[in-house]
C-alpha positions in Angstrom: 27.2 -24.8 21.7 26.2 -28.2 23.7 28.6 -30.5 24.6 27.3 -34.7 24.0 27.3 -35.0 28.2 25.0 -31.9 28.2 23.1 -33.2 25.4 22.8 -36.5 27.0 21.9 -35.2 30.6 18.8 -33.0 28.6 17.4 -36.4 27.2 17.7 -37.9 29.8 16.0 -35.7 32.2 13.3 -35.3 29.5 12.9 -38.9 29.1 12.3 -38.6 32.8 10.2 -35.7 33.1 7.7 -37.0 30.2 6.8 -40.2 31.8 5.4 -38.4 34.7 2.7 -35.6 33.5 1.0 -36.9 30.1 -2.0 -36.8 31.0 -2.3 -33.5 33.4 -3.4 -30.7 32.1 -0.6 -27.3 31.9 1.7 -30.2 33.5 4.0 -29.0 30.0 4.5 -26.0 31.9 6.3 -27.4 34.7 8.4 -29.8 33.6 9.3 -26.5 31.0 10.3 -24.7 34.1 12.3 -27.7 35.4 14.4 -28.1 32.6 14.6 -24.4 32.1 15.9 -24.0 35.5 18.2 -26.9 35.6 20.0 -25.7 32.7 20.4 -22.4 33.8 18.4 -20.4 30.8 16.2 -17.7 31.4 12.5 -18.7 32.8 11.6 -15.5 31.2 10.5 -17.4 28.7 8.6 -19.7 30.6 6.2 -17.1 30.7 6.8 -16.0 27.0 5.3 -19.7 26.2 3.0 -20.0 29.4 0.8 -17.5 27.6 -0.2 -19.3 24.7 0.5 -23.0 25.6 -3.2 -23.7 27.2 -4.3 -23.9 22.9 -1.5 -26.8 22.6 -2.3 -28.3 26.0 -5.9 -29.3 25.1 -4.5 -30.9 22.0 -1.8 -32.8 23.5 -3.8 -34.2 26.6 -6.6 -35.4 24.6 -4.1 -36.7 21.9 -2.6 -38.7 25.1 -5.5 -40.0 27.1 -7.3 -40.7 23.5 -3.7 -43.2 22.9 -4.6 -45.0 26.4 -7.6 -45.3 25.8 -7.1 -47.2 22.2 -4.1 -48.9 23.9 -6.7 -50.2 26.5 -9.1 -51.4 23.7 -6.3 -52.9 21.7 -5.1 -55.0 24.5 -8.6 -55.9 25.8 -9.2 -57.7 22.5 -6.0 -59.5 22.3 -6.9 -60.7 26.0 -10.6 -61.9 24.8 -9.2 -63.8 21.7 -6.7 -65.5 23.5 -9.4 -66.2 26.9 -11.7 -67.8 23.5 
């Protein structure tokens, strides 16, 4: 079992690690490996997950550029109403 400090630092670190790779592909793997490591698990099953994550990946990056992208528009319009 995970004590709350534990539970806190893996959010955190999370949080942290997130911000940084949405949009590169197989970055999941990394920052998988990271928190594997830090935690002191077994990376064996980086390479369990490594395997099969590439079908995910292609969902999740186009899932996140695709959200910039309507961000950008969304924005972009609010800018040209207010400018008129």
């Amino acid at each position: 079992s995970l004590d709350i400090p534990t539970m806190l630092k893996i959010v955190g670190m999370s949080a942290i690690l997130s911000t940084g790779g949405g949009g590169i592909p197989g970055s999941g793997i990394v920052k998988l490996f990271i928190m594997v490591e830090a935690f002191g698990l077994p990376t064996e099953i980086v390479g369990i997950i490594a395997a099969f994550y590439h079908i995910f990946d292609m969902g999740t990056t186009t899932n996140n550029c695709l959200g910039d992208l309507a961000g950008t528009i969304f924005v972009s319009r609010m800018e040209d109403k207010e400018a008129a």
